[in-house]
C-alpha positions in Angstrom: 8.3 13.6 18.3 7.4 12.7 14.5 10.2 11.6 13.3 11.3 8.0 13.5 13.9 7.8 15.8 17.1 8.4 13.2 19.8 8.1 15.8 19.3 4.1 15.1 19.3 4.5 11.2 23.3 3.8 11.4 22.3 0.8 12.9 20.1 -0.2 10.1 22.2 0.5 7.2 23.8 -3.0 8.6 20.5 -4.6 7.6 20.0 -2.4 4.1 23.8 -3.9 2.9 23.0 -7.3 3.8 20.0 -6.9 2.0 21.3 -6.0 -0.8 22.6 -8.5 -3.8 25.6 -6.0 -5.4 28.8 -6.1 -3.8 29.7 -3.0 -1.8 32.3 -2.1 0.5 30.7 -1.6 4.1 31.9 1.8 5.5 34.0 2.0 8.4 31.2 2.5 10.9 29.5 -0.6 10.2 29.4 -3.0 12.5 29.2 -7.3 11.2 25.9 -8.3 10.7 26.2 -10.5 13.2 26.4 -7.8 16.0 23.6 -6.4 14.7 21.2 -9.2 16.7 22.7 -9.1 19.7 20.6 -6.8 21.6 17.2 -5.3 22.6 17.9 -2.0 21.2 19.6 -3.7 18.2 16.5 -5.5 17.5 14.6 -2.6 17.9 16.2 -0.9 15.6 15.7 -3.2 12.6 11.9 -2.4 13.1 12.6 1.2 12.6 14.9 0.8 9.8 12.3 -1.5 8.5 9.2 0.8 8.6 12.0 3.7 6.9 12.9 1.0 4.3 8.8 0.7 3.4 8.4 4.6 3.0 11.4 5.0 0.4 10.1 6.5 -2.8 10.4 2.5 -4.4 7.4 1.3 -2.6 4.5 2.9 -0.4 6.6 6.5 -0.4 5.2 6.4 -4.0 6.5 4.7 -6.7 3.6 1.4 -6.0 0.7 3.5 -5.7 1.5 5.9 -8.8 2.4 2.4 -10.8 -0.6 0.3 -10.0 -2.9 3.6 -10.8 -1.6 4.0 -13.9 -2.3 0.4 -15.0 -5.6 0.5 -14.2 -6.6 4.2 -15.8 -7.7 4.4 -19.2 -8.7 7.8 -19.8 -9.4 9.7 -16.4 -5.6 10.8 -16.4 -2.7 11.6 -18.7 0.8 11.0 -18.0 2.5 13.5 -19.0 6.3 12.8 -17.1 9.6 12.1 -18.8 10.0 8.9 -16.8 9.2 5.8 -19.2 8.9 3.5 -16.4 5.4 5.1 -15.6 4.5 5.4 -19.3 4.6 1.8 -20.0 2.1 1.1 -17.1 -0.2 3.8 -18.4 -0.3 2.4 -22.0 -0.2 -1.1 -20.5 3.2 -2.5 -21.8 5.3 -3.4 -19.1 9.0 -4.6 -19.9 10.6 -7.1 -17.7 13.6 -4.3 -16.8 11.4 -2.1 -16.0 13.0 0.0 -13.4 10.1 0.7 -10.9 8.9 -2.6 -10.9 12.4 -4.0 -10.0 13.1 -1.4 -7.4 9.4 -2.2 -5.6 10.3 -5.8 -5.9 13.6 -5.4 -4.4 12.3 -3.2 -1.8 9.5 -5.1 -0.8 11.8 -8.0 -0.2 14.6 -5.7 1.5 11.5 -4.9 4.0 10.6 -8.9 4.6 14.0 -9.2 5.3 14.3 -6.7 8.0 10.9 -7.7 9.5 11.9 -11.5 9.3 15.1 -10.6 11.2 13.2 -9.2 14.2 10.5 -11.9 14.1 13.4 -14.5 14.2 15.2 -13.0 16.7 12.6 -11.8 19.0 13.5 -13.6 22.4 16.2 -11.2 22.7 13.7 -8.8 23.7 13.1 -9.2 27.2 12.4 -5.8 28.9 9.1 -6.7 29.2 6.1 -9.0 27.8 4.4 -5.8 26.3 7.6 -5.0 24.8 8.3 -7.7 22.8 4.6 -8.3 21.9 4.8 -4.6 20.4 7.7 -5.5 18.7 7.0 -8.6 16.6 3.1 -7.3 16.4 5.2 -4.5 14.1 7.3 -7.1 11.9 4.5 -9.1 11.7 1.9 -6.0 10.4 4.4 -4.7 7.8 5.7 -8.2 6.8 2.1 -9.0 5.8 1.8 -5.8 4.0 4.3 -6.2 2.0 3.5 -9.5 1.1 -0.5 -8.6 0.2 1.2 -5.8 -2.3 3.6 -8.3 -3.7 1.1 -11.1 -4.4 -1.5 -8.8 -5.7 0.7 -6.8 -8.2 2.8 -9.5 -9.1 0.3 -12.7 -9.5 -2.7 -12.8 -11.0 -5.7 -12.0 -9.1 -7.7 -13.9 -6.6 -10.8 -15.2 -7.7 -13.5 -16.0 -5.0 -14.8 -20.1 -5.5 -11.6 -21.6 -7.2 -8.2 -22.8 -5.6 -6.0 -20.1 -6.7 -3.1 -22.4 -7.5 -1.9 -19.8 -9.8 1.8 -18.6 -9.0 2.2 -15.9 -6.5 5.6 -14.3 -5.0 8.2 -16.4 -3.4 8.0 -16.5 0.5 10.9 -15.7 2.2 9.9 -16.3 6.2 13.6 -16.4 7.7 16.0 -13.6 7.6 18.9 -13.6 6.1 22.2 -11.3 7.3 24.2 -12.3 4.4 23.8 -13.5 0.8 25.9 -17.0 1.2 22.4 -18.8 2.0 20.8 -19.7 -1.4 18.4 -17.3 -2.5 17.0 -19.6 -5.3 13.1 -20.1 -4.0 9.9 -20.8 -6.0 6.9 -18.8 -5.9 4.3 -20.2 -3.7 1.2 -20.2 -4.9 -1.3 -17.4 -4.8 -3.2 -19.0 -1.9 -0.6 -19.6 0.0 0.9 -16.4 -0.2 -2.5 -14.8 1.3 -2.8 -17.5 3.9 0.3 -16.0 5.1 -0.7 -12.4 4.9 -3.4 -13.3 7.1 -1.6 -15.7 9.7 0.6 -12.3 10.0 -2.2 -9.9 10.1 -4.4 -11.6 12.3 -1.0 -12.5 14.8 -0.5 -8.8 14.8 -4.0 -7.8 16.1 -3.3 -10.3 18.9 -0.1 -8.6 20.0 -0.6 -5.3 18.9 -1.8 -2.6 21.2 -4.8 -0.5 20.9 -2.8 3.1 20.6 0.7 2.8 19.6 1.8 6.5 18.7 2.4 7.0 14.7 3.4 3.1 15.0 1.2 0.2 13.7 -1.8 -0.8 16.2 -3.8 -3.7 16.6 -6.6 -1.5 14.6 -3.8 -0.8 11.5 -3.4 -4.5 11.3 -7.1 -4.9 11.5 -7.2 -2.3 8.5 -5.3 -4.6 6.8 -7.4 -7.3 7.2 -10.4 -6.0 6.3 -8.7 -4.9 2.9 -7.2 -8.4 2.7 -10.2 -10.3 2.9 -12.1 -7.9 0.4 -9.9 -8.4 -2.2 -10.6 -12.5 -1.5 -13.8 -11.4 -1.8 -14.7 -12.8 1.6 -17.2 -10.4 2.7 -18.7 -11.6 5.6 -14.8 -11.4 7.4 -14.4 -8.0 5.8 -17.3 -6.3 6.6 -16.5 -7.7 10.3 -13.0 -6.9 10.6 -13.7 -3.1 8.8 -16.3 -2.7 11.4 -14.1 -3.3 14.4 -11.9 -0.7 13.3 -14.8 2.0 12.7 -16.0 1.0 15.9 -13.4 0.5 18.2 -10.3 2.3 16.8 -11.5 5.9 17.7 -10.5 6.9 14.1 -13.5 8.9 12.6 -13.3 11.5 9.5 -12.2 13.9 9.5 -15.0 17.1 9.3 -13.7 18.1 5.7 -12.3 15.8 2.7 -9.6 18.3 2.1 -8.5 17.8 5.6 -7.9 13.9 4.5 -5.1 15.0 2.9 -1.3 17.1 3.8 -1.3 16.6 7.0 2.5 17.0 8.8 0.8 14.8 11.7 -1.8 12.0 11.7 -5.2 13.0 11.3 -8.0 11.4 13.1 -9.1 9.5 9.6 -5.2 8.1 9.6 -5.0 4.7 10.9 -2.0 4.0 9.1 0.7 6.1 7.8 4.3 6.1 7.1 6.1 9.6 8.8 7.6 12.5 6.7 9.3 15.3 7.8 11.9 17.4 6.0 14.7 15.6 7.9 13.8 11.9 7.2 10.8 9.6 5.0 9.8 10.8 1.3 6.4 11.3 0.1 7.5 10.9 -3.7 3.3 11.2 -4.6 3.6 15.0 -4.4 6.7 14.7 -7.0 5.0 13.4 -9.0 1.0 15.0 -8.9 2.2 18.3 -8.0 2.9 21.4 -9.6 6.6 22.8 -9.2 6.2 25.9 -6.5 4.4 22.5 -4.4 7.4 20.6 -4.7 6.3 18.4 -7.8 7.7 17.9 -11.5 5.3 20.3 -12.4 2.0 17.8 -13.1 3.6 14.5 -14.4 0.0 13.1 -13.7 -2.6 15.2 -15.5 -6.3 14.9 -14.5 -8.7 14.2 -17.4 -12.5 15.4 -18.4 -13.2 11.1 -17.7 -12.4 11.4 -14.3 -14.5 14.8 -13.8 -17.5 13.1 -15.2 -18.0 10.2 -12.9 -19.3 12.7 -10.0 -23.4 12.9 -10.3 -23.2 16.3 -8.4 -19.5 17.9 -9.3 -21.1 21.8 -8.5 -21.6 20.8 -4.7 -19.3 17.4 -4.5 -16.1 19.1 -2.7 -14.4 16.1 -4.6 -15.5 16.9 -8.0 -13.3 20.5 -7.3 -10.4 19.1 -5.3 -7.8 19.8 -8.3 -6.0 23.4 -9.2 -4.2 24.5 -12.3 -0.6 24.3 -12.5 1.3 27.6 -13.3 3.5 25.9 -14.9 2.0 24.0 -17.8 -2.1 25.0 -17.7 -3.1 21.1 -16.3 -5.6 20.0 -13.8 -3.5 18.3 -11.2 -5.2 16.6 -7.8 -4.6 18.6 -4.7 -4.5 15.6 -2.5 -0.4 15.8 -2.9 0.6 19.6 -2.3 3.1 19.2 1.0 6.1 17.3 0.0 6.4 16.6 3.4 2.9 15.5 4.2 2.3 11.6 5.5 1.9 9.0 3.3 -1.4 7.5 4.3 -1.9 3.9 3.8 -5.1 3.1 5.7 -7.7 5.8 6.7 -11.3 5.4 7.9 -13.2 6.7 4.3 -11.9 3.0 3.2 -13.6 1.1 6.2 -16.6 2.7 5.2 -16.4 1.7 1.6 -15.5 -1.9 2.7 -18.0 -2.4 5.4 -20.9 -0.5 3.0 -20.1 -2.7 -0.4 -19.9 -6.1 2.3 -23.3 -5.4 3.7 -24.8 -4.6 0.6 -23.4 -8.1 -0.9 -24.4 -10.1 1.9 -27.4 -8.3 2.5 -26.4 -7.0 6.0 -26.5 -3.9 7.8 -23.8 -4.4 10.6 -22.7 -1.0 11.8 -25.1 0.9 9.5 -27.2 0.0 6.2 -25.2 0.3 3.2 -27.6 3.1 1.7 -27.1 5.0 4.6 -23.6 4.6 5.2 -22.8 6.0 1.4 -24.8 8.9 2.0 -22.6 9.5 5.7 -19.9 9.5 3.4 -20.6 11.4 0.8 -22.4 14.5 3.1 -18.8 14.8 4.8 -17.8 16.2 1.1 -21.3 17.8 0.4 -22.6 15.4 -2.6 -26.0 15.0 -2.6 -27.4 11.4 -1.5 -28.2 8.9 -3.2 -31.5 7.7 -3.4 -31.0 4.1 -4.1 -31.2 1.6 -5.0 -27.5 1.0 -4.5 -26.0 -1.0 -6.6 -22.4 -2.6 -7.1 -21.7 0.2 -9.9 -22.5 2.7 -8.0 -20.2 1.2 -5.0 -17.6 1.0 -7.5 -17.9 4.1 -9.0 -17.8 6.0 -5.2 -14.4 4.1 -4.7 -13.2 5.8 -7.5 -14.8 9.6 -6.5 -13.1 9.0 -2.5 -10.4 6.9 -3.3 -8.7 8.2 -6.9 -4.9 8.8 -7.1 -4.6 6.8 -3.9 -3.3 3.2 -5.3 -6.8 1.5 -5.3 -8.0 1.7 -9.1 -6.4 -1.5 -11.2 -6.8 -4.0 -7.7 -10.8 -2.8 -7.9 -11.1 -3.4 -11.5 -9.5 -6.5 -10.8 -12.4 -7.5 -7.8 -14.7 -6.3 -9.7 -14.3 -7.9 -13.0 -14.5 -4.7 -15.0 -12.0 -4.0 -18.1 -9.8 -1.6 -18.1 -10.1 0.0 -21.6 -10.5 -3.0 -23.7 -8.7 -5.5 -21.8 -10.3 -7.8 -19.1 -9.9 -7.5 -15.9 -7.9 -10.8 -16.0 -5.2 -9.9 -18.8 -1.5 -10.7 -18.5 -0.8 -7.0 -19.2 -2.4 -6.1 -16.0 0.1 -8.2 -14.0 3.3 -6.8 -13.1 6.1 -8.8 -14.9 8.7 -10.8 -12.0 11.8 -8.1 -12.7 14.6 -9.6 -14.8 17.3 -9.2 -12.0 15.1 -11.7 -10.1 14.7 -14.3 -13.0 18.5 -13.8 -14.6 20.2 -14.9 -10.5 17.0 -17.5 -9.2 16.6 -20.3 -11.6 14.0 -21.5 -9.3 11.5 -18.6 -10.1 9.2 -18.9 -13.2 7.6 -15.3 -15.0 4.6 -14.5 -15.8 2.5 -15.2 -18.8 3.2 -12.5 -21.6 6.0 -11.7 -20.9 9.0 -14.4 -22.2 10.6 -16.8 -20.0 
């Protein structure tokens, strides 16, 4: 069975309205928050509702991805949408109500809450040790991915060598079923927010199990990790943690790059996705990369001659020719969002090859395979001739971009790799996301971030 199991989404909703900061009337079937702890299959049903909460459109079902790509493009695309939440992140010129950013804040923290309920609450599980390992291994995994998305968007980056006392996102570690505890926390600081992300991450390997249906693993949470600890720039843990999963996962790519991508069911390069069907999740990528007869707006992201020029080999590189026209409006779109009801992959194996390649090459390593090598691997799966080296960090960076594009990756690249995006350094307060105004107008204890008032 796909689908997650919707018979406990009633259940759920309990947890959605006490997440929730307007007032609403609870319908009839609602049960008290309270109630909604008091049992195994209760609990249980949080962590479903919680993973269903991280897929909505607001965050990883696509709103977060399609953001944080159009902050870092210059010109490789064109927006071309109505919306004008997207078009102030493509022309870098965020406003503090924007709509997107509030809704992924308020999401992302909706999520924590439901994952911090289960973590709080998880000696009601007692079916078995496995069991409630499982469980709080889950809450742990997407409570840290939340959090690594959060800090990263919201707080300005992480810089190898220096403390990184720089403001981050508030944490919240308790769960909360109702809104009269006070909701008035600081943001920790940037460091401390990742300390966290790890202390989950790594706790989830630990309970985690090696297969775990569509569900989080131990190797998902090791996914994590290794993306974690590249962005910190800690490449020695990186490069180890990618390697377990490449390893030891039994993930491998898949024989074709187009088969990365649509799938109604995991592929065997998925080590992480959240689950779409046409009865429950949302891929909301495809509504907005696609043409109209594929379920899109028609092309609201338009693919530029920029991005086509970065491929050395675009005649052979599958890549290079992985876009169509769209009837209805004559643009390039990307063909990796054509089935609206396709997976939302967050983690696949093409990214623990990047990681553990660029790590080697930094520190000069060749755990798994040499770096040279490895690239190559990669790039024959999607028929682009090899390099023939000397690698170098550009050209690392610029085969992120040629496997990765249109997948949420670009501005938190820039960002590790100190490159500008357009004119603007890599560092600018325009290429932070602003803390949403609903957040600063009802928590006096929050501060925003430079550039933008307050």
């Amino acid at each position: 069975m796909k689908s997650y199991q919707v018979s406990f989404l009633a259940l759920c909703s309990i947890i959605f309205m006490g997440c929730e900061n307007r007032l609403e009337i609870n319908p009839t079937d609602n049960l008290p928050g309270e109630l909604a702890i008091t049992s195994e299959a209760n609990i249980s049903a949080i962590l479903i509702g919680t993973y269903d909460e991280m897929g909505q459109a607001e965050t990883y079902g696509g709103e977060l991805p399609l953001m944080t790509d159009l902050l870092g493009t210059t010109d490789q695309v064109a927006w071309g949408g109505t919306f004008s939440e997207p078009r102030q992140a493509y022309t870098k010129n965020l406003l503090v109500d924007n709509f997107f950013v509030e809704t992924i804040w308020q999401n992302s923290y909706e999520s924590i809450n439901q994952a911090n309920l289960v973590i709080d609450n998880i000696d009601i599980v007692t079916s078995s040790d496995e069991e409630k390992d499982r469980i709080e291994g889950e809450a742990k995994f997407l409570r840290a991915l939340a959090y690594f998305d959060l800090v990263r968007n919201y707080g300005a980056p992480y810089i190898a060598g220096q403390p990184n006392t720089q403001p981050g996102v508030p944490l919240r570690l308790s769960g909360i079923l109702d809104y009269s505890v006070p909701l008035d926390v600081a943001r920790s600081t940037v460091d401390d927010v990742y300390a966290q992300i790890i202390a989950d991450a790594q706790s989830a390997y630990d309970l985690l199990p090696s297969v775990n249906s569509f569900y989080a693993d131990k190797y998902a949470a090791q996914a994590l990790l290794a993306r974690t600890y590249l962005q910190q720039g800690n490449y020695a843990a990186a490069r180890d943690a990618a390697n377990d999963v490449l390893a030891n996962s039994g993930h491998v790519l898949t024989t074709t790059f187009d088969g990365a991508f649509n799938n109604d069911t995991d592929s065997s390069e998925d080590i992480f996705t959240f689950q779409v069907t046409s009865q429950t999740g949302i891929n909301q990528l495809v509504n907005f990369y696609a043409s109209q007869e594929n379920g899109g707006r028609g092309g609201d992201v338009r693919i530029q001659e920029a991005y086509y020029n970065l491929f050395d080999d675009p005649l052979n590189d599958e890549r290079a020719n992985f876009f169509y026209i769209s009837p209805d409006n004559d643009q390039v779109l990307s063909s990796k969002y054509t089935n609206q009801f396709a997976n939302v992959t967050i983690f696949r194996i093409a990214e623990m090859h990047l990681i553990r390649l660029e790590c080697n090459f930094r520190e000069g390593t060749a755990v798994g395979l040499d770096p040279l090598t490895e690239i190559n691997a990669l790039r024959a799966r999607s028929n682009a001739a090899p390099l023939a080296g000397p690698l170098t960090l550009d050209l690392i960076f610029n085969e992120r971009q040629l496997e990765l594009a249109f997948e949420g990756f670009l501005i938190h690249d820039i960002k590790r790799f100190e490159n500008n995006v357009g004119s603007l350094p890599f560092d600018d307060d325009s290429l932070v996301f602003p803390i949403p105004q609903a957040e600063t107008d009802t928590n006096p204890s929050i501060v925003q971030n430079p550039g933008y008032g307050g």
